[in-house]
C-alpha positions in Angstrom: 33.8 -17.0 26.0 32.7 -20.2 25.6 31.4 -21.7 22.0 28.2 -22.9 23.8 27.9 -19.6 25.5 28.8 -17.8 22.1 26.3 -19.4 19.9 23.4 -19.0 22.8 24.5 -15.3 22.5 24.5 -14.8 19.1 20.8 -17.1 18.8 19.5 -14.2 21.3 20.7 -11.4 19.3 19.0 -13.1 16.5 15.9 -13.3 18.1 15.8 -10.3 19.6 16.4 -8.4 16.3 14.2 -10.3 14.1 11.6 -10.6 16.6 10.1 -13.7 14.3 8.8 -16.6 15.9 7.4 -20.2 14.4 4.5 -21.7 15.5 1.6 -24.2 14.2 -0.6 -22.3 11.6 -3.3 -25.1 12.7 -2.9 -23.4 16.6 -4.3 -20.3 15.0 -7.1 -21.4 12.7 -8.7 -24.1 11.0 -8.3 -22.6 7.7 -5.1 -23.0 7.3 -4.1 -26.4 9.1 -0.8 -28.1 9.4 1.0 -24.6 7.6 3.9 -23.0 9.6 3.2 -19.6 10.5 6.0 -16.6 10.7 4.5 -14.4 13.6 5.2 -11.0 14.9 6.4 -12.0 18.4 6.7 -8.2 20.1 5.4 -7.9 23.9 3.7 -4.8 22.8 1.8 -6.0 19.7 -1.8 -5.7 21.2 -1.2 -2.4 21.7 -2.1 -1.6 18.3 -3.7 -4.7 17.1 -5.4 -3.2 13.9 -1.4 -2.3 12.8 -0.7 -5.9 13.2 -0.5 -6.9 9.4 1.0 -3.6 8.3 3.9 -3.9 10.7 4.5 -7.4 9.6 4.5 -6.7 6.3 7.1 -3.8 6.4 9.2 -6.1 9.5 9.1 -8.8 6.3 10.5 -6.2 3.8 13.4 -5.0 6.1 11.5 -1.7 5.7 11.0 -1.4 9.7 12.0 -3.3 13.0 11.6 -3.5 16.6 13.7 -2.4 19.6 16.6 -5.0 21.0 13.9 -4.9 24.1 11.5 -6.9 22.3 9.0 -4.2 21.8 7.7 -2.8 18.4 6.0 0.5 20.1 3.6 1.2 18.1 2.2 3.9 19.5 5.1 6.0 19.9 5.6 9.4 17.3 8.0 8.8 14.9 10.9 10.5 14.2 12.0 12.1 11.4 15.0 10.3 10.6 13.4 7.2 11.0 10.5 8.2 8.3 13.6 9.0 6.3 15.2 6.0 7.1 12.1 4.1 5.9 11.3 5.9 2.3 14.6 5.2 1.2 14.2 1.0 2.3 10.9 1.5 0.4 12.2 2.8 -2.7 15.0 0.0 -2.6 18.0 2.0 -1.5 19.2 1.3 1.6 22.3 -0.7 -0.2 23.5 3.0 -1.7 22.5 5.0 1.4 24.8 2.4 3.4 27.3 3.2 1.0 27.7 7.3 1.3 30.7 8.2 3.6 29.9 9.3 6.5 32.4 12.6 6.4 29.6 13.8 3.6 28.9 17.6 5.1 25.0 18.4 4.2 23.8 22.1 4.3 21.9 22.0 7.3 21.7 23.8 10.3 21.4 21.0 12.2 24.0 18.6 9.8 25.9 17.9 13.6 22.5 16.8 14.7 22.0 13.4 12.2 23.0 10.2 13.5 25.7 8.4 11.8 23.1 5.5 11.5 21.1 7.4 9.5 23.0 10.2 7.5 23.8 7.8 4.6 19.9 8.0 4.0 19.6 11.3 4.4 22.0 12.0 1.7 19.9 9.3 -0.9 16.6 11.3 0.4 18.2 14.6 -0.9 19.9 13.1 -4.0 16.4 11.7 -4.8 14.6 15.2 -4.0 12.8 14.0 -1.1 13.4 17.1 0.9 11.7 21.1 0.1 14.3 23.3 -1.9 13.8 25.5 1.2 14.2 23.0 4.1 17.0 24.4 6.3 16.8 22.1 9.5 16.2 17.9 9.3 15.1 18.3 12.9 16.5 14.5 13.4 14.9 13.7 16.3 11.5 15.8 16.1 8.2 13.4 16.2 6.9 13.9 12.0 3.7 15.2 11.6 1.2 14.0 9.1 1.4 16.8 6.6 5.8 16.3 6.9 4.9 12.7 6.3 2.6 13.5 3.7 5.2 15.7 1.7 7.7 12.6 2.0 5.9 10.0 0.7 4.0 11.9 -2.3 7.6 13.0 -3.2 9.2 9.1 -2.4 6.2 8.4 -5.2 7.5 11.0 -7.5 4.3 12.5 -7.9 5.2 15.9 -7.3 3.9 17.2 -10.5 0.5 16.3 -9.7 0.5 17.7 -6.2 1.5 21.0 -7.8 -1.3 21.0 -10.1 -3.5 21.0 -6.9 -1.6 23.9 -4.7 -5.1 25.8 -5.5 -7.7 23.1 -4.2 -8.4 23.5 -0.5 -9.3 20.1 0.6 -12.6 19.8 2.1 -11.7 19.5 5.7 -13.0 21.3 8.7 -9.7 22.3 9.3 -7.8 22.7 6.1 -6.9 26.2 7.3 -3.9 23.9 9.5 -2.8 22.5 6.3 0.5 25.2 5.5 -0.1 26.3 1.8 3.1 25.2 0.6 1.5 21.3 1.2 -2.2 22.1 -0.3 -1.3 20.0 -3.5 0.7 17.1 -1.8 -2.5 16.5 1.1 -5.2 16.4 -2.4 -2.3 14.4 -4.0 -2.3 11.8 -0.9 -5.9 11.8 -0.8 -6.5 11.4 -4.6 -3.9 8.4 -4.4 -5.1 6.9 -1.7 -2.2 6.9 0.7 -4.3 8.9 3.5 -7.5 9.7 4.6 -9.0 12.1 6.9 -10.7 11.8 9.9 -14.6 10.2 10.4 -15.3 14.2 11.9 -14.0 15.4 8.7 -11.0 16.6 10.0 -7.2 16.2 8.5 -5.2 17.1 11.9 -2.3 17.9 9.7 -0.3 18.8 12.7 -0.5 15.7 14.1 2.0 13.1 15.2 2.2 9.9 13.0 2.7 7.6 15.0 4.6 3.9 14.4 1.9 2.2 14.0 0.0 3.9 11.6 3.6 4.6 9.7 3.5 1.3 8.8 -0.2 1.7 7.1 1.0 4.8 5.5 4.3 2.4 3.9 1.9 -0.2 2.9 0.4 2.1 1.0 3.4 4.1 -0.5 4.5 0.3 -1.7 1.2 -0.6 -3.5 1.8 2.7 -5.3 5.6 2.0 -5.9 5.1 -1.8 -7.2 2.5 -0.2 -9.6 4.6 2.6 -11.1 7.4 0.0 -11.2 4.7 -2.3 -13.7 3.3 -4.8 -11.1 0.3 -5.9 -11.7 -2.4 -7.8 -9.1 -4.1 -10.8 -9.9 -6.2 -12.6 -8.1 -7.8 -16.0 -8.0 -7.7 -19.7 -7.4 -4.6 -21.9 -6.9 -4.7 -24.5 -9.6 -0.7 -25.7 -9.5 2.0 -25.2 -7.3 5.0 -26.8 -7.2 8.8 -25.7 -6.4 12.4 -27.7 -7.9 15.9 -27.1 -6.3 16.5 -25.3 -9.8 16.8 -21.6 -9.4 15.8 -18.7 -12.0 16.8 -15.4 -11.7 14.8 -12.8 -13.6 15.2 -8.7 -13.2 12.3 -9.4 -10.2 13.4 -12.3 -8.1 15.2 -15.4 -7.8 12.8 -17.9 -7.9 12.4 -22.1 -7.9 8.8 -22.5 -8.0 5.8 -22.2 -10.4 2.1 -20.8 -9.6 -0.5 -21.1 -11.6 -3.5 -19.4 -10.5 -7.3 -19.4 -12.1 -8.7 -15.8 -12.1 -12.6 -14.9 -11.4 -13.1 -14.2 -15.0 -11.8 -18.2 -15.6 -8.5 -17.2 -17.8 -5.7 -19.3 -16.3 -1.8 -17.9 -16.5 1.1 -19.2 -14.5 3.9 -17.3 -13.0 7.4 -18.1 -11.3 7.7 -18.1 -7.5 10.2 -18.5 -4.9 9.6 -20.6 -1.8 10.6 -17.9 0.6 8.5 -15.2 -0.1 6.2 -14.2 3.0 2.4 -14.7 1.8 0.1 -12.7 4.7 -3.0 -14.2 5.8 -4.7 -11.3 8.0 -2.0 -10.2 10.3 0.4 -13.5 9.8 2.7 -14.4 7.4 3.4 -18.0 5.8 6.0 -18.8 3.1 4.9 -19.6 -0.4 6.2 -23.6 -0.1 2.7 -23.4 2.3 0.4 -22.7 -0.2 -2.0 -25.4 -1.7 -4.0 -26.2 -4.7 -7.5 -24.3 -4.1 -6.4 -21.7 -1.7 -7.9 -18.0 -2.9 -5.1 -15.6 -3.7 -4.2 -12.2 -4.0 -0.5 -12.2 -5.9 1.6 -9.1 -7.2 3.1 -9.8 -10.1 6.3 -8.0 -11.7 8.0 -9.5 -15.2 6.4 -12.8 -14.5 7.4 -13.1 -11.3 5.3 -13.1 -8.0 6.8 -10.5 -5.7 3.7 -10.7 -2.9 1.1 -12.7 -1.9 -1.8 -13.0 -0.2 -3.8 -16.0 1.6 -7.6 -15.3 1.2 -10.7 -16.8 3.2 -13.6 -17.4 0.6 -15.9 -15.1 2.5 -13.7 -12.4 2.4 -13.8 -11.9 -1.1 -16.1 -11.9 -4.0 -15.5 -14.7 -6.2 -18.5 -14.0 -8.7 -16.9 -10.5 -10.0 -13.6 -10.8 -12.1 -13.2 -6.4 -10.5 -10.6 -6.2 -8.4 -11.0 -2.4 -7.9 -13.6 0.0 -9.1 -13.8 3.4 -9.0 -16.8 6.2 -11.0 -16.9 9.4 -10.4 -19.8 11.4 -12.7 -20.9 15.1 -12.6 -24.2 16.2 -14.1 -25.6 19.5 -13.8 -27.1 19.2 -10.4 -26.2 16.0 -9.5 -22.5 14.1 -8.7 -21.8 10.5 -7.6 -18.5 8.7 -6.6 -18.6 4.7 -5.9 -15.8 3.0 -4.8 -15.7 -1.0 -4.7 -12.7 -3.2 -3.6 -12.4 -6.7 -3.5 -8.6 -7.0 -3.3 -6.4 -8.7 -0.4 -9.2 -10.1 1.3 -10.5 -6.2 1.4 -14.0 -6.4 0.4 -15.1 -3.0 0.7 -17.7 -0.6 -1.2 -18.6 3.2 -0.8 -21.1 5.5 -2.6 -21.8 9.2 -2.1 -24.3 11.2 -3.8 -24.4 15.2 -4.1 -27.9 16.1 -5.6 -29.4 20.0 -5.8 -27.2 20.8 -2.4 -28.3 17.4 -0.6 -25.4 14.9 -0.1 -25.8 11.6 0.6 -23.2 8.7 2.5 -23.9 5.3 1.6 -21.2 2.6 3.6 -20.9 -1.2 4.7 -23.3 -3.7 3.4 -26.1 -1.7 2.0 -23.7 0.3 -0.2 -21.5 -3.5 -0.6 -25.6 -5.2 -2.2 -25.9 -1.8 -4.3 -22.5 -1.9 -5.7 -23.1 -6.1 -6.1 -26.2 -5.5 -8.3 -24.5 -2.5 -10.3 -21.6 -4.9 -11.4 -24.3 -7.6 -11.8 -25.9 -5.1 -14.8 -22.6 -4.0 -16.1 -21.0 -7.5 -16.6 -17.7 -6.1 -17.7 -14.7 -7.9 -19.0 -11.0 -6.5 -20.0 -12.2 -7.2 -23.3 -14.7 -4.7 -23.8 -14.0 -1.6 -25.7 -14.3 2.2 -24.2 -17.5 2.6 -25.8 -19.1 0.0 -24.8 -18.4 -0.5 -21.3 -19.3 3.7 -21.4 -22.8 2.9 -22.8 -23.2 0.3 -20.0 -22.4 2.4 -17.5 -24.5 5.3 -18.3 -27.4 2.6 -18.9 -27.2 1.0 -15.7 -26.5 4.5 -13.8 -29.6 5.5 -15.6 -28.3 9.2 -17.1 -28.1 10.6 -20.7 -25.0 11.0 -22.3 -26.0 14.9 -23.4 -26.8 15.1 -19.8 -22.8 14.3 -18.6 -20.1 16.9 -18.0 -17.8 14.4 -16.6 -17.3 10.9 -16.2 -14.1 8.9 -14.9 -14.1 5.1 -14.5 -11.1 3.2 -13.2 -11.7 -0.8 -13.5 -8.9 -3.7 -12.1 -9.8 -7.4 -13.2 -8.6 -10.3 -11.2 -6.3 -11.0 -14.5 -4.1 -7.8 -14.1 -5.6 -5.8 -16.5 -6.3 -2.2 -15.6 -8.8 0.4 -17.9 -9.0 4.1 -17.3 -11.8 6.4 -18.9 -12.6 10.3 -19.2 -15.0 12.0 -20.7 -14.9 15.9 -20.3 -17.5 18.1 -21.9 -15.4 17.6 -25.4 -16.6 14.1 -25.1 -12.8 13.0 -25.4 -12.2 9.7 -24.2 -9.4 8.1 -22.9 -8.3 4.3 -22.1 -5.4 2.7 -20.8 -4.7 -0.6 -20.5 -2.9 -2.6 -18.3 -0.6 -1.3 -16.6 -0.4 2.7 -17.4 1.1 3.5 -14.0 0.7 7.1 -12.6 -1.9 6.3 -9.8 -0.9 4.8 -6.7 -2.6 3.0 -4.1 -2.9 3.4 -0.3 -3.6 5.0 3.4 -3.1 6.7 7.0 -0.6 6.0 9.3 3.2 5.7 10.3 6.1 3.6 11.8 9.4 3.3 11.1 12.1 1.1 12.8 16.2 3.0 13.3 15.9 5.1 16.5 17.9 7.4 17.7 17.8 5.5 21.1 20.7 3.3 22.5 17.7 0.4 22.9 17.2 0.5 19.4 18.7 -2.5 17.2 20.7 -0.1 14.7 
């Protein structure tokens, strides 16, 4: 062969594997002019155009890929060893997994049935307890349902304990009768944690395929809640510096040659290290950090001073007046309960609030719950520096109940600086607060993808 021919071939096996393309950022929108954008280029992408971001976001993490065809196929079930496959890129092992000799005999009835491709991963997923004590069968190449998936990711987030401390709460479902018993706990877990959500008929369909698209959600998700356990933190504000050297400093995060400071809604300013090469996602494309400009709104993940993720933000997708990234209250009375949920996080700006009074319930969603939640944190005016007590007393104030009145009462607040505060109150009126970053609760969602097949077309 030829060298022209040889590097033409191996530019095309580039392409094709990667499946990244560059175009003008100004071609897509005027918010971002003159930036270079790093875009999913799959023929099949429209097919599941709300997945867009969450495949991108995994494809930029080496978590997932597409077929040597060009095609992501996101609506295709996927398969069990490729879930596998993905938990243990998630949790940062794909290095040992690539390591384990392939000779390894596993005590399966199906051992003959893994792909060499993938049975390095399926020995790091069993080392790592990722698999039931009583699994028999991997069942490679079956599509995973949503309770399988379920089961792997709680157990990726090593938050089995918890899911066994809810094996005797049926979730309320139409159809929790479908969810097996053995996977009560890990479904309330899921839901509890926010990694998945049921259906808007109230239904779980735990039986279900997951299918590559929404595998990717369901990752997204899984890597909130791993970032958090691992001591990330999310800030979020205004870009006041940036600037990058050809210096390099490594810290246990990243490598990194750049500085970020960034000004957060409550007006605190704090600076953190950066590297150029970083993907920052602006709806469903990506951008590297070098892009960024004084100014721009920002989401960023932080780990040991160092920004591991970022996020481009339009202004009216996020509420600059409230230094709350996240809030979440859930209060019982006698004959009355109420959950609100606010985000205004990763251009999310999302609020929720359901009511339970004397048998009635009541759904409040979109803007007439967002204006509600708006004027509660109006009242409240909270900062990270107020104590349990008080920010208690101006809750129940606001919310209008008596203390005496209260059997339970859980707040979880996130400020734009990083700083996270939990509360309970029980009927013994103990209280408890964490600050920062305490780490058992995870974050998000509802869906699957994953990216080795089992196929010849695939591109492992």
């Amino acid at each position: 062969m030829g060298k022209g021919k040889l590097i033409f071939s191996l530019l095309l096996i580039f392409l094709l594997v990667t499946s990244f393309s560059v175009s003008v950022f100004a071609n897509e929108t005027e918010n971002a002019d003159d930036r270079m954008e790093i875009e999913l280029d799959f023929e099949d992408a429209e097919e599941a155009p709300w997945a867009q971001g969450y495949i991108g976001k995994m494809l930029s993490k080496d978590v997932v890929k597409g077929y040597v065809d060009g095609t992501f196929r996101p609506n295709a079930p996927v398969k069990r060893i490729e879930a596998i496959i993905m938990a243990v890129r998630l949790m940062d092992m794909e290095e040992e997994a690539l390591e384990k000799s392939l000779d390894t005999q596993l005590h399966f009835r199906d051992d003959q049935q893994i792909p060499s491709w993938g049975r390095g991963h399926v020995i790091v997923a069993l080392e790592n307890g990722l698999f039931d004590a009583t699994e028999e069968e991997i069942q490679a190449h079956e599509p995973a349902s949503r309770v399988w998936i379920v089961n792997l990711l709680i157990k990726a987030l090593d938050l089995e304990s918890e899911a066994l401390e809810q094996m005797t709460k049926i979730p309320d479902f139409t159809d929790s009768d479908q969810i097996p018993a053995g996977s009560v706990g890990y479904v309330n877990a899921a839901i509890e944690n926010d990694l998945i959500t049921g259906y808007q008929d109230n239904t779980f369909r735990a039986n279900n395929n997951v299918t590559r698209a929404e595998m990717t959600a369901l990752l997204d998700r899984t890597n909130d809640g791993l970032l958090e356990q691992g001591g990330a933190v999310t800030v979020q504000g205004e870009i006041t510096d940036i600037s990058f050297s050809d210096e390099e400093t490594t810290n246990s995060s990243a490598q990194t040659n750049g500085t970020i400071s960034i000004q957060t809604f409550n007006g605190e300013v704090a600076t953190y290290s950066i590297s150029p090469e970083i993907f920052v996602q602006y709806h469903s494309r990506f951008i590297q950090a070098d892009q960024l400009r004084t100014e721009d709104i920002v989401t960023a993940v932080v780990n040991d001073g160092a920004v591991v993720e970022a996020y481009l933000l339009d202004e009216d997708s996020v509420n600059t007046h409230s230094n709350i990234v996240e809030l979440e209250i859930e209060l019982e009375q006698e004959d009355k309960e109420m959950e609100i949920e606010y985000k205004n996080i990763k251009g999310e700006l999302e609020a929720e609030i359901e009511t339970e009074s004397s048998g009635v319930e009541k759904e409040i969603k979109g803007e007439a719950a967002m204006q509600q939640v708006k004027a509660l944190l109006d009242q409240l005016a909270l900062t990270p520096a107020l104590s349990t007590d008080m920010i208690v007393e101006r809750m129940l104030h606001a919310l209008e109940i008596e203390e005496d009145a209260l059997e339970k009462l859980e707040i979880e607040i996130k400020f734009s600086d990083g700083t996270k505060i939990e509360i309970e109150l029980g009927n013994d009126d103990e209280s408890d607060d964490d600050d920062d970053d305490d780490d058992d609760d995870d974050d998000d969602d509802d869906d699957d993808d994953d990216d080795d097949d089992d196929d010849d077309d695939d591109d492992e």
